[in-house]
Structure formats: structure tokens, C-alpha cells
C-alpha positions in Angstrom: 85.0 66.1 87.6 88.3 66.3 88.8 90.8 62.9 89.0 93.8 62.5 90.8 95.9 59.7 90.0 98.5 57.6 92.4 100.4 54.7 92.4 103.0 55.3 90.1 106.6 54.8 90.5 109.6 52.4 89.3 109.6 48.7 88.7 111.6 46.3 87.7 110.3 44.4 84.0 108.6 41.6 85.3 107.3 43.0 88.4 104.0 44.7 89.2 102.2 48.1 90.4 98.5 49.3 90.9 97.8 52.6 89.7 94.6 54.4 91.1 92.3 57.0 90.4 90.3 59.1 92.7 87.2 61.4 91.6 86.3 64.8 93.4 82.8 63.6 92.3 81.0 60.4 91.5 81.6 58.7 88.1 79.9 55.4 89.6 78.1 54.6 86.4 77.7 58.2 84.5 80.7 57.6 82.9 82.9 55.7 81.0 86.7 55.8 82.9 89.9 54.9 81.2 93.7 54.8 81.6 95.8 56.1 78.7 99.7 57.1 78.4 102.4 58.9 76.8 105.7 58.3 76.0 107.2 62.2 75.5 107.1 62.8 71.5 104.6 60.3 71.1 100.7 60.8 70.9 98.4 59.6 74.0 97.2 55.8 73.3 94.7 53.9 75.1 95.2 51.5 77.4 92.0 50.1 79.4 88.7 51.5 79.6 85.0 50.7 81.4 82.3 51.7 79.4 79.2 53.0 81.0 77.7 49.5 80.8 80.5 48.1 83.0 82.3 46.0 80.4 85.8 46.4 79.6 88.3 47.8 76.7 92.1 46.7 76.7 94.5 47.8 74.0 95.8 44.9 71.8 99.2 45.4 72.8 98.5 44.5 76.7 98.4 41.2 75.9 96.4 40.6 79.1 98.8 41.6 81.2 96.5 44.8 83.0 93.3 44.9 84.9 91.0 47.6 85.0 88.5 47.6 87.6 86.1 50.0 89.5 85.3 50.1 92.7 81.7 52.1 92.9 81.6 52.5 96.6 85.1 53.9 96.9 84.6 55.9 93.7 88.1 54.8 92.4 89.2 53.2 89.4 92.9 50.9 89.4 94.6 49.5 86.8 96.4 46.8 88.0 99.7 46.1 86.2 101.4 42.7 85.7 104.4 41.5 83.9 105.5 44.9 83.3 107.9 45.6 80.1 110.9 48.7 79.8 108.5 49.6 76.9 106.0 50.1 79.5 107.6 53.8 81.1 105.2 56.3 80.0 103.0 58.9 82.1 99.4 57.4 82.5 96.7 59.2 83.2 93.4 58.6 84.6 90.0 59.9 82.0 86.2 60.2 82.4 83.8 61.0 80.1 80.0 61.1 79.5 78.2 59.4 76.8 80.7 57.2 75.1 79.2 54.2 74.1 81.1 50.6 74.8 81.7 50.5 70.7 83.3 53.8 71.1 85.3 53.1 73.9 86.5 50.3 72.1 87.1 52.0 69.0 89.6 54.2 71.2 91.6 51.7 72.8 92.1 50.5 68.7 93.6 53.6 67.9 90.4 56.1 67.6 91.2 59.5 68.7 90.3 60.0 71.7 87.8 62.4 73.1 87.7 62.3 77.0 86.5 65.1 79.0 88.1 65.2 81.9 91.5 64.0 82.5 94.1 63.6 85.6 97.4 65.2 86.2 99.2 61.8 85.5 101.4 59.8 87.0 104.9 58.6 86.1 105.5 54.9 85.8 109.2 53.8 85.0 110.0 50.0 84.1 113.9 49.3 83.9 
């Protein structure tokens, strides 16, 4: 599985941007999908995940401001991004994996290290 991610760019804090992810296969419901980023010098943390099942994972820190969603017939997964913070410029990148249970994807968004197989190129997202 390959996954290409898009929608990055600048924003101003406060403002918004949708960030999508596009398979070269199908990860309808074989995998669990997630969005993670990276601040350079800083490890990869979790942001949102689906689980296999369909529910969803957020990192505590989001404070409901991002969305994830999937859409199965377009075989893309978004994050959609709200109320962005400076604190928020990172890289983000798009993940799959196979046979991650919802605890575990869970588990990861709190800080579990995280073991995706396949992962995107990233895509830059700068809040000023």
C-alpha cells in the first residue's frame, strides 16, 4: 500500500485546512488508517486514527478540534482541521496498518509507540 498525502499548506491560528490521503490500493476496512506528525527533533505522535471497526482515536491534546473520517468509496481518508494553533506546524503524515485492534489504536494516540506499516511521504502544514 502506498499513500499520498495533500492538503497541506499555511494557515493563519484560528483558521482551518483538510488534509487528505489517497491509497494506491484499498484500505476500505482491512485496515486501521491514522494521521500522525512531527515537529523536527521531536518523536512522531499520534493524532487521529480509525480502527478497523470504524470507530475513532484522537489525541488528548486535540481538544476536539480535528475530524477524521473515511470515505470508502473514494478510498481516501481526511483529517479535517479546525481552530488551528502555531503549536500545530508539524509534517503529518498519512499511516495504514493491518491488524491493530481499536484498544491498540487507542493505546497509540496515548503515547504507545507506534507500529504502522505503511506510511506517506507527508505533508507540511505551517500555522503562524
Amino acid at each position: 500500500v502506498q499513500l499520498v498525502e495533500s492538503g497541506g499548506g499555511s494557515a493563519q491560528a484560528g483558521g482551518s485546512l483538510v488534509l487528505s490521503c489517497a491509497p494506491s490500493g484499498s484500505i476500505a476496512d482491512a485496515y486501521c488508517v491514522g494521521w500522525f506528525r512531527q515537529i523536527p527533533g521531536n518523536e512522531r505522535e499520534g493524532v487521529a486514527s480509525i480502527a478497523q471497526d470504524g470507530r475513532a482515536t484522537y489525541a488528548d491534546s486535540l481538544e476536539g478540534r480535528f475530524t477524521i473520517s473515511k470515505d470508502n468509496a473514494k478510498d481516501t481518508l481526511y483529517l479535517q482541521m479546525n481552530s488551528l494553533k502555531i503549536e500545530g506546524t508539524a509534517m503529518y503524515y498519512c499511516a495504514a496498518t493491518s491488524g491493530m485492534t481499536y484498544l491498540q489504536a487507542l493505546a497509540v494516540m496515548r503515547g504507545s509507540p507506534v507500529e504502522y506499516q505503511y506510511w506517506g511521504q507527508g505533508t507540511q502544514v505551517t500555522v503562524s
